[in-house]
N, C-alpha and C positions, 0 to 999 in steps of 0.2 A: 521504549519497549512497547507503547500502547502502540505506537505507528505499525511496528511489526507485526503487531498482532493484525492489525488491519489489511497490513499485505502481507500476504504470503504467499514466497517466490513459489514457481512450479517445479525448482530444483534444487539440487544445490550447489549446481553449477552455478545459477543465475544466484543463487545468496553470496556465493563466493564471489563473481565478480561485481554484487551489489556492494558488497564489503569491503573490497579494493578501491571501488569507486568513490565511497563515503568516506575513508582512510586518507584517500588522495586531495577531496576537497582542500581539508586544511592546506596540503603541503603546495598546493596547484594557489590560493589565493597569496599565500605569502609569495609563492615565485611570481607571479604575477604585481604585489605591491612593490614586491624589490625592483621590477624591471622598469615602473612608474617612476620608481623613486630616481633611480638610474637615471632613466629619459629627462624626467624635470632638473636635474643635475647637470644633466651634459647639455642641454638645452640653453639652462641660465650661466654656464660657462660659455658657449657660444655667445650668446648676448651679451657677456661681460667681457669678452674677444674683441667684439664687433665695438661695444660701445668704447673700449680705450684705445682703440685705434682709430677712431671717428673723431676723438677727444683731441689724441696726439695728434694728426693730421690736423687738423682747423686749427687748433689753435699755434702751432710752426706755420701755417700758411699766413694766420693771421699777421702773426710778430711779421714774414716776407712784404703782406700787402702793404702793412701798415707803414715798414723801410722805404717801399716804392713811391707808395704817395707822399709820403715827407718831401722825396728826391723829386718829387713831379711838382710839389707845391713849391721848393725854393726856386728849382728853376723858373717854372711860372714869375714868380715873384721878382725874377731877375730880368728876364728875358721880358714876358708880357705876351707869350706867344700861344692862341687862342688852343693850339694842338696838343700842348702841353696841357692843359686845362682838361682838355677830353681826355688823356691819359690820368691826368690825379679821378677826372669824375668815374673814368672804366671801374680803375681800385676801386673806387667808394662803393661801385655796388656789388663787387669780388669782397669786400669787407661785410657788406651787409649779409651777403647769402652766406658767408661762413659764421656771422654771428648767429642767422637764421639755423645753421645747420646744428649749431652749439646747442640754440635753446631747444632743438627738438629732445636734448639726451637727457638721461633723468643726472640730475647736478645736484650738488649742496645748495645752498642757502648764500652764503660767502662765495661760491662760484657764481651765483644768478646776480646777486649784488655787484660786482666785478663789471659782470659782463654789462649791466644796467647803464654802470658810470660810463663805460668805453663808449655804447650806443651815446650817449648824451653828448659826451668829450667830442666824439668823432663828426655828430651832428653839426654841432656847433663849431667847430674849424670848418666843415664844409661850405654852411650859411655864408660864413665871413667873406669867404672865396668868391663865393657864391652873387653876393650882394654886394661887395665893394670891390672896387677898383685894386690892380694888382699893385703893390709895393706904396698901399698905404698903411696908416698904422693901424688899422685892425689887423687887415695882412699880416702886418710885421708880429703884430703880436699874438694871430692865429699859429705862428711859424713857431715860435716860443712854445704854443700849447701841445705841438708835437711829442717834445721829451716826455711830458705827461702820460699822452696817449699811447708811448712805445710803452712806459713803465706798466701799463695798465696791461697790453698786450702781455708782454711778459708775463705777469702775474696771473694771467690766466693760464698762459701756458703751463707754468708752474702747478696752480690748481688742478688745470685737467691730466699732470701725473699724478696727483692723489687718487684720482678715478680708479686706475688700474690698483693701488692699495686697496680700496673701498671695496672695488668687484673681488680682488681675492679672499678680504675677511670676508667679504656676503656667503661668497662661494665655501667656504670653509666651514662657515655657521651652519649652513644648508646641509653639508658630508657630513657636520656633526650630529644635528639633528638626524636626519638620515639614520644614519648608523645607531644612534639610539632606539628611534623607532623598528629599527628593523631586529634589534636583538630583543627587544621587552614582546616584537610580534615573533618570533622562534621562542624564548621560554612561556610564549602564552600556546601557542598553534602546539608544538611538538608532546605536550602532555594533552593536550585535545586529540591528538591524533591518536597517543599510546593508547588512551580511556577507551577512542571508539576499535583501535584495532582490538583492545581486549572484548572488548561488548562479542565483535563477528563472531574471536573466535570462541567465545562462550557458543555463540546462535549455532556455531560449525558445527563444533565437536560436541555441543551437548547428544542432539540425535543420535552421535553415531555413538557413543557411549552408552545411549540408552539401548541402542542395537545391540551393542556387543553384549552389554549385564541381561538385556531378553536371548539369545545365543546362551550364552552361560547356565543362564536359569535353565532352559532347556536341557544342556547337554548335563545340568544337576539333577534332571526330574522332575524339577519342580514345574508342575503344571497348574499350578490352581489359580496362581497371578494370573490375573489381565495384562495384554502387553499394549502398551500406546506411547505411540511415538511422536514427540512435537516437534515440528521444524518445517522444513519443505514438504512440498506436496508428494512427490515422491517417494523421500522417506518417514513420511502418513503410510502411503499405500503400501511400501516395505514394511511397514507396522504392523498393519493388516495383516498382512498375509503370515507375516510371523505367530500373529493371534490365532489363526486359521491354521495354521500347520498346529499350534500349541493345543487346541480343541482335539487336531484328530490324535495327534499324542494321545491324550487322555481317555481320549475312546478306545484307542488299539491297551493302554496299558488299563485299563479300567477291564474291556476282554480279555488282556490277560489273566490278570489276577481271577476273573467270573473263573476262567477254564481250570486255572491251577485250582480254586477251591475244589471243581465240581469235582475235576479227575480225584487231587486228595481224598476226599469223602467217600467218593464211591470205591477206592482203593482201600479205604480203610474197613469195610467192612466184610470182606473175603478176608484179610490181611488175620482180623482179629479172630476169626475162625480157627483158620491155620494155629495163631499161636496156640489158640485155648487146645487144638486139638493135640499139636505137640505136647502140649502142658498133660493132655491124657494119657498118651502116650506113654510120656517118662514117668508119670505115677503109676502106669501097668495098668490102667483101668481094664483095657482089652484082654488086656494075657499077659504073662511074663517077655522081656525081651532080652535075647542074646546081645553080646556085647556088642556086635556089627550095628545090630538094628539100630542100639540104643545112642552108635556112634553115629545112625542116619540119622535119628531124630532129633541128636541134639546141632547137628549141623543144618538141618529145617529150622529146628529157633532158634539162633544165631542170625542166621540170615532174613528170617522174619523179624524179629528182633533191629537188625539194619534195616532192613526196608523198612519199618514203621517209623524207626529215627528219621529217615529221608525225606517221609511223608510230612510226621510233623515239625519237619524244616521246613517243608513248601507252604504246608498249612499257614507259619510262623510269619514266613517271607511275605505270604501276601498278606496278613493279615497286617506286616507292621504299615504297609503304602495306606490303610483305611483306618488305626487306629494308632499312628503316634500325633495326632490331634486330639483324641478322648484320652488323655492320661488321666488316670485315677490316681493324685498327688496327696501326701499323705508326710508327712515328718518319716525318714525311714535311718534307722542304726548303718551304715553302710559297711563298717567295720563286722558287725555279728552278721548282716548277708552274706560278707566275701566267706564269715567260718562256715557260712551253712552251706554253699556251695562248695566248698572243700572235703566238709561231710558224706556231700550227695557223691563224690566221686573217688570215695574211700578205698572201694575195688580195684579201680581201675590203680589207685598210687598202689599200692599195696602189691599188685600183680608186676608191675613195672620195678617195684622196689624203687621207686622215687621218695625223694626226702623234700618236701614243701616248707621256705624257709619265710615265713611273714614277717612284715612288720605294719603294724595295721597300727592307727592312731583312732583313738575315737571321731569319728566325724557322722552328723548328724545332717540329713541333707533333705530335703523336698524332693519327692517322686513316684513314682510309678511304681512298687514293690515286684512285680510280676516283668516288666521290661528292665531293671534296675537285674535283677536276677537273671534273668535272659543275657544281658549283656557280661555278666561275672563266667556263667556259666559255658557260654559259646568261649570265650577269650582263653578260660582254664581249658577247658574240651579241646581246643587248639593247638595249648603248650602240650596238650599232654599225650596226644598224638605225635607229637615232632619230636618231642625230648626223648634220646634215648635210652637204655633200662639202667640203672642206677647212678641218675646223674638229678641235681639240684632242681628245682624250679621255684624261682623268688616272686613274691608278692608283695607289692608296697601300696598301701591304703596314707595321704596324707594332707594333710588343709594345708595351702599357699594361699594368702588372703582369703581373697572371694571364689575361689577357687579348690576345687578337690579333684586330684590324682589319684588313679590308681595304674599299677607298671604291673606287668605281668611277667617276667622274662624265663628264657627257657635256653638250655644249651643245645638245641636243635641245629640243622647243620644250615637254618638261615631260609633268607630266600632270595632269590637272584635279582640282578638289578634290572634286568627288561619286565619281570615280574611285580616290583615291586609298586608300580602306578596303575596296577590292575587288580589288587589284592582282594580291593572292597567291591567291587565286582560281586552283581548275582550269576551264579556257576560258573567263576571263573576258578579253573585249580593253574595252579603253578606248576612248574614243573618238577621240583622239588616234591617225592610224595613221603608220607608220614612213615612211621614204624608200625609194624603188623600188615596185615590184609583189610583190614578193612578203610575202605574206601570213604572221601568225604564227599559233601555235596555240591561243594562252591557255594553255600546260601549262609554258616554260619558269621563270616566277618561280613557280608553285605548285612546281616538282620543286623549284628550290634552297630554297624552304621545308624540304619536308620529309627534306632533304637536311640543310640547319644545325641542324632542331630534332634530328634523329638524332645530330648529334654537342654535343647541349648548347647551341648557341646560336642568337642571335636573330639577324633579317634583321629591317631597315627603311628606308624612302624618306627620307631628306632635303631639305631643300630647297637649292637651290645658287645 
């Protein structure tokens, strides 16, 4: 790992065929020792060819020479005829060069001894011939020493078939050998090579994994991470630029939220005019009012009354992207929150003739009481738009281990499946709309989003 660090390819083309190429090492030296191995094999078969036919040859030629000069010394011996004599001495040196050719072969010990006595035996009949007269009794009695020196011949002959045994256990030992070394070098090499082809593709695919989880993050919002990408040079600089897009994100949603506040605030304050003057209005501050009038002014608060809810969704919305990092966590009843929020929207069930069916378990949990409430409060505000006029809406509050649920559910007529991967969506409505006239904002299920992921947990739709 430290050498990596040291280089670093310019791509990840070049890691990947660096990767191929260190993978192949091992597999490239074993194919290459096998082929050594092979060559020294066929090699010393060749050699062991060569030497038992050099073997069998000399020594069949030998036992021939040796038949001839016998026949060339008796006759000598009979006849006395000088011509004959140069035939027995031709053999003797046709015997010499095949003993010469003998001792060049690698032989036993019992075949050099052999061949030793024959040189000696053969010598010494020569001498005799040599140095005395033909058909006296050294003569006679060199002629006698032939039976010997055939015996001898023979016996090598005999010997040098053991050669061709010898060369094939050599040979044999060698493929066995061989063959050992070659399988202890495959279960050594073939886990050397798994180990580094896992190494690559850890080097490959870490990057791009950290690409993908920086993409992710991104299309999550989340922009506050640093994005750094380690591997090739490449995707370095694809890091970069992903960090650089990630900045300007944060800039463009950082002016978002500026503008949503500003607009919020500054709408809130004609906004609250409006109602207070409504509010004068309907108490007759001004004058008494006709039924019409009073039917204009209660349709101005209503609809101010809406628009302020809208506002302070926006308010809400942006306030959760800058404070579900500041939680003010606290031991919180979760169970006596969901009654309080059931409380706060007593009107609303009451008007509907909804029946609110609980089953809350005491649970005691760590939180934010203010976004803890936000989150019950948007979730019910949801059902109770959808659900329509005297029909159930269940509430289940419950500890599973480490863990605390709460289910909301409502007999609403649902919401559709192209819809439903866009739910939590800031201003996204469905196409499914609620019961009555009034309108919602698309910001209440995005805030309890980023309201539960502030405190750890998930939100999801079910089907019921």
């Amino acid at each position: 790992m430290q050498i990596l660090k040291v280089y670093r390819p310019r791509s990840i083309l070049k890691l990947t065929l660096l990767g191929f190429s260190v993978v192949a090492l091992p597999l490239i030296f074993a194919l290459v020792n096998t082929i050594l191995y092979v060559d020294k094999l066929l090699t010393q078969s060749q050699e062991a060819v060569l030497q038992a036919i050099k073997a069998t040859q000399s020594s069949h030629q030998l036992v021939a020479q040796v038949t001839d000069m016998e026949r060339n010394a008796r006759q000598f011996q009979v006849l006395g005829d000088t011509s004959l004599f140069q035939l027995y001495e031709e053999n003797h040196r046709g015997v010499q060069n095949i003993i010469d050719n003998l001792a060049q072969l690698s032989l036993e010990e019992t075949h050099k001894r052999l061949i030793e006595d024959f040189i000696v035996k053969e010598q010494s009949i020569f001498d005799d011939f040599r140095m005395f007269p033909y058909n006296s009794e050294n003569t006679k009695q060199a002629i006698e020493e032939f039976a010997k020196l055939a015996t001898l011949a023979q016996e090598i002959r005999t010997e040098s078939k053991s050669i061709i045994e010898h060369e094939r256990q050599m040979m044999e030992n060698t493929a066995n050998t061989a063959e050992h070394i070659l399988i202890w070098q495959a279960l050594a090499l073939v886990p050397v090579a798994l180990l580094l082809a896992a190494i690559f593709t850890v080097l490959i695919t870490r990057p791009i994994k950290q690409i993908d989880n920086a993409i992710r993050m991104l299309g999550n919002g989340q922009f506050n991470r640093h994005i750094h990408i380690n591997g090739p040079e490449d995707l370095v600089q694809l890091g970069q630029r992903l960090d650089w897009l990630r900045l300007r994100l944060l800039e463009l949603e950082e002016s978002k939220n500026k503008f949503l506040r500003h607009v919020s605030h500054e709408l809130k304050t004609p906004l609250t005019t409006m109602r207070e003057g409504s509010d004068l209005l309907l108490d007759e501050v001004a004058g008494n009012l006709c039924s019409e009038q009073r039917e204009i002014v209660e349709i101005i608060k209503k609809n101010s009354f809406q628009l302020q809810k809208s506002i302070e969704n926006l308010l809400n919305f942006s306030a959760a992207h800058f404070q579900t990092l500041n939680l003010s966590v606290t031991p919180q009843r979760l169970d006596e929150l969901v009654r309080s929020v059931i409380d706060d929207h007593g009107m609303v069930i009451k008007a509907k003739s909804l029946k609110i069916s609980t089953y809350l378990q005491e649970v005691v949990i760590e939180g934010d009481t203010e976004k803890l409430k936000g989150i019950v409060d948007n979730l019910l505000s949801n059902a109770l738009k959808y659900a329509p006029p005297a029909t159930i809406i269940g509430i289940s509050l419950r500890a599973d281990n480490s863990q605390t649920i709460l289910d909301i559910a409502d007999a609403g007529p649902g919401i559709l499946s192209e819809d439903q991967p866009r739910i939590f969506e800031a201003f996204y409505q469905g196409q499914t709309r609620p019961q009555g006239s009034i309108k919602g904002s698309g910001l209440g299920l995005s805030i309890v989003k980023e309201y539960v992921n502030a405190h750890h947990g998930t939100v999801k739709l079910l089907e019921t």
